[in-house]
N, C-alpha and C positions, 0 to 999 in steps of 0.2 A: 504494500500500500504506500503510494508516495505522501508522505505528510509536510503537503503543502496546501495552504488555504485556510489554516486553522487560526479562528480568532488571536487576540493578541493576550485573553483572558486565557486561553488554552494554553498558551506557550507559557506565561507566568506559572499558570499552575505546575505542570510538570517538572517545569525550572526547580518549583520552590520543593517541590519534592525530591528529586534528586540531591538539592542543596542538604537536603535531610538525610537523606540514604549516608552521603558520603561525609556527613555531619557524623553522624551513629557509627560511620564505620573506622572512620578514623578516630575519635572518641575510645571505641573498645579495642583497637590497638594502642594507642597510648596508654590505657589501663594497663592491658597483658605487658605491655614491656614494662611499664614499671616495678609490676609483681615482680617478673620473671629477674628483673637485673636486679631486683633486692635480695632474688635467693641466687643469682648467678654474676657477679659483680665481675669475672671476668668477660661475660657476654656484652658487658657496655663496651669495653676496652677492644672487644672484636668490634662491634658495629661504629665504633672511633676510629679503629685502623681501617676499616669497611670505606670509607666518608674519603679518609684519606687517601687512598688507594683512586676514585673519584674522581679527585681534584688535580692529585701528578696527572692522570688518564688526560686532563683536557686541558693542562698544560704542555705536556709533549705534543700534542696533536696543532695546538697555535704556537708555541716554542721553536720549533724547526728544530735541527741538528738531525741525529739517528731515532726516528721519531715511533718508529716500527718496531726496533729494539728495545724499546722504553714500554713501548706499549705491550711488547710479547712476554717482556717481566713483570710489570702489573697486574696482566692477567693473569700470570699464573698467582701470584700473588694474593690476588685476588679470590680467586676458585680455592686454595690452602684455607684462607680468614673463613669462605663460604660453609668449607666443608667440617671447620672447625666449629664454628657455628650451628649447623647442623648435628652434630654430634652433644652438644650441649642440651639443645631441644630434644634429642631422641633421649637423652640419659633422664628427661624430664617428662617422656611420656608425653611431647604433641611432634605434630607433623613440621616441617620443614618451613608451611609458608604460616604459620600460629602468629605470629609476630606483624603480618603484613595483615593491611588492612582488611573485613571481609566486606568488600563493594558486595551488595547485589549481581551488578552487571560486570562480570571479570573482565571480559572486553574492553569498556571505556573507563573503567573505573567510578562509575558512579557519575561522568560527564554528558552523557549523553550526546559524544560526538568523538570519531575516533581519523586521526589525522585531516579534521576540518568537514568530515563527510560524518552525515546523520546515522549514530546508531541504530540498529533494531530496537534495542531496547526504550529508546526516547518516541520511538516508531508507534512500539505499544502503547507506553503511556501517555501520548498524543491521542492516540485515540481512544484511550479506555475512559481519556479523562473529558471526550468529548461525546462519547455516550453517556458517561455521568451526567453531564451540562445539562443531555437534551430529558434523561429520566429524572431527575431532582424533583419535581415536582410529584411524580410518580410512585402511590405508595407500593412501592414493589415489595417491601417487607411485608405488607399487611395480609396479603393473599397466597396463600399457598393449598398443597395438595390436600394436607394437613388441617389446615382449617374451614378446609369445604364441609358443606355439610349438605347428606340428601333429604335432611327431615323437610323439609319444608316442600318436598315436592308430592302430591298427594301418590296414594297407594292403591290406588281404583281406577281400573281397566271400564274405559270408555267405547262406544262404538265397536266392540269388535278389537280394539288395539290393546298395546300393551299399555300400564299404568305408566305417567310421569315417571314416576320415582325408578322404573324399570328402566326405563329410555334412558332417564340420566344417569342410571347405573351403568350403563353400558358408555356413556357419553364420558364421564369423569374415568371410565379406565382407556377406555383409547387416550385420550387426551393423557392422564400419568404414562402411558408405552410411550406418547408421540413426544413427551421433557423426555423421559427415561432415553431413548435412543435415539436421539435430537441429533442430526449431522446436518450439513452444509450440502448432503444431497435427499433431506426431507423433503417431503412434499409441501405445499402450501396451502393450508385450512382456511377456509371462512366460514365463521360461526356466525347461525341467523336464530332470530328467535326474539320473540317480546322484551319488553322493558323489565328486568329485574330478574332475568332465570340464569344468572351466573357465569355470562359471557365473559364480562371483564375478568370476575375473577381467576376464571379456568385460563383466560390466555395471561395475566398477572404471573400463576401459577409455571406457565409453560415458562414464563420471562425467567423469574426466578432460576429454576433448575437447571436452561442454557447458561444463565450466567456464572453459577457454580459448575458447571463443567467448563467454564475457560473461553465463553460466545461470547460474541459480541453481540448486544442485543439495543436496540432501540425501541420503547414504548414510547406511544404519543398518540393523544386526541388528536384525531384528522384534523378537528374543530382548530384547535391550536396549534396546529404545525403548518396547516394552512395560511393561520395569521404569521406565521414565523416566513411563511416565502415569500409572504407577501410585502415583507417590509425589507425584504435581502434583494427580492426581485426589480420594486420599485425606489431600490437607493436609501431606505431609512434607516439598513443595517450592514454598509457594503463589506463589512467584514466576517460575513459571513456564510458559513458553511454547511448546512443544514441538510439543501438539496444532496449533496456529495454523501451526508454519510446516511443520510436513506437508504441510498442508493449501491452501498458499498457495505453497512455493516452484515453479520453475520444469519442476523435474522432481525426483522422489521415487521412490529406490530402497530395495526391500526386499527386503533379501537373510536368506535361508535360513528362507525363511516356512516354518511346521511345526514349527521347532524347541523355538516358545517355549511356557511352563506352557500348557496349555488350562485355562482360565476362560469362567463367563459377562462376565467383562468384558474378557479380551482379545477373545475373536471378536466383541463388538460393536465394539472399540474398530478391530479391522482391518475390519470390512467399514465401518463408517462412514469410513475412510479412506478408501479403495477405491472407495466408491460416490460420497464428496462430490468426489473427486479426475474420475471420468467425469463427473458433472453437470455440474463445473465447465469441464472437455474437457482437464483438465489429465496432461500424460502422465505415468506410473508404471509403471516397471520392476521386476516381483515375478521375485525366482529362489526354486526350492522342487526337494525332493526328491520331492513327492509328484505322484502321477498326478489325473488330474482326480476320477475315481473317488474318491478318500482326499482329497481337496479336500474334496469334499461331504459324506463320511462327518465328517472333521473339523470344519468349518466353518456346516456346510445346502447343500440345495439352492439356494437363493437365492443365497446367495455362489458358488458354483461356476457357476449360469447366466449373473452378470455375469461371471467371466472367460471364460467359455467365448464369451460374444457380443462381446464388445468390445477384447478380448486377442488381441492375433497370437504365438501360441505358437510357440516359438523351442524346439525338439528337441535335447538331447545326445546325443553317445552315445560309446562307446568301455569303456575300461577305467579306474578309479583313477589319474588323474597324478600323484594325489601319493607315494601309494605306487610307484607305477614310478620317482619322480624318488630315494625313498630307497634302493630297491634298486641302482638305478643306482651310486650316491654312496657303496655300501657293496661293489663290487666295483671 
């Protein structure tokens, strides 16, 4: 992923956190070496000759004279202090590098840039911290698999069908298999279904689980992400990045599609989602109130045929939970 285009809030953050990493890291190597040379007082006296050793090295090298030969006795000089060294820490029971700082990222050391080119790791945290940005708002803690509950969905077979409670029994364990074995070649859900039968929280749920296996995941109100293009699109936030990581993160959920203003440029703006999100095979979770039918009326035909062909429809059904959980709470 190239990380470029990320607000100037994004770039502080991850700064200030590596500033941290290699804060903590060199912090707890300064502790270990002072331990270590209070119970090994020659070990200071090697990492003094160590320094020195150092400093002749890049005075022969700007000094002139036999500069090769200066340097081939250093070295070995050098590698004796090292080994010597080494042999103290072993007689102490730690490893060779105990003493050296433990960066996180052994690569940059904690810089988050390795000879002027952007680490991986400042890579990640770019964008782990730019799916954070866009979920903040998002009680992604508050829903999970765990705190689903099927009481609220009646236990009486209507019509000929099976009861609510049956369907959404069947509906909350697809849905735990499809976090459980959640990859980047998942298929794409859209969850339909009245006002309050547990759509957000089943895909909250899904959010959660990808993120603890290591996804990258983006939630967002259409309703509200919508106003976020809108102000990136017509210049009111031109630092920003939004559209890209829709577009790019690991899985992209959009909940209570329907809701938001109808414009010509929101419906282009969701079915461009929608559509670069399938070309690119990348999965996205749409929950909506509306029937496919009101998809198309709302949206085109064109939009409603790509969920209809590439979408594995995920059915609610029951009664309002939320209104059952207040009624509840009020006798």
């Amino acid at each position: 992923m190239i990380a470029l285009g990320y607000s100037r809030e994004i770039y502080e953050s991850a700064e200030r956190i590596l500033a941290e990493r290699r804060k903590t890291a060199e912090n707890a190597a300064a502790e270990r070496k002072s331990i270590f040379y209070s119970c090994y007082p020659e070990a200071k006296k090697i990492e003094s000759a160590l320094s020195k050793t150092a400093i002749a090295a890049a005075r022969a090298i700007f000094g002139g004279g036999n500069a090769k030969e200066q340097l081939t006795k250093l070295k070995q000089e050098n590698q004796m202090l090292q080994n010597q060294m080494n042999e103290l820490l072993a007689s102490a029971g730690h490893n060779s590098d105990y003493l050296e700082p433990p960066y996180v990222c052994k690569k940059c050391s904690d810089t988050g840039y390795i000879d002027g080119r952007m680490c991986s790791c400042m890579k990640k945290l770019l964008r782990a911290q730019a799916y954070e940005n866009l979920n903040k708002l998002t009680p992604l803690s508050l829903s999970t698999f765990e705190s689903f509950s099927l009481d609220y969905y009646p236990d009486i077979a209507e019509n000929g069908r099976e009861s609510p409670r049956r369907i959404m029994e069947k509906v909350f364990y697809n849905c735990q298999n499809y976090a459980r074995n959640f990859s980047l070649s998942s298929p794409s859900l859209i969850m339909q279904g009245g006002t309050g039968l547990g759509k957000t929280h089943m895909s909250l749920a899904i959010a959660n689980t990808a993120i603890k296996k290591g996804f990258g995941v983006v939630y967002c109100s259409v309703n509200n992400i919508i106003t976020q293009l809108e102000h990136e699109h017509f210049g009111r936030d031109a630092q920003g990045d939004t559209d890209r990581l829709l577009l790019e993160c690991d899985l992209l959920i959009l909940d209570d599609l329907g809701t938001e203003f109808r414009s010509a440029f929101s419906c282009a703006e969701i079915y461009n989602i929608v559509n670069t999100r399938l070309m690119t095979q990348k999965p996205t979770i749409i929950s909506t109130n509306l029937s496919l039918q009101e998809l198309q009326e709302r949206y085109t035909e064109r939009f409603a045929s790509r969920i209809m062909g590439d979408y594995v429809r995920v059915l609610f059904c029951g009664k309002d939970n939320r209104l059952q959980k207040r009624l509840r709470n009020q006798t």
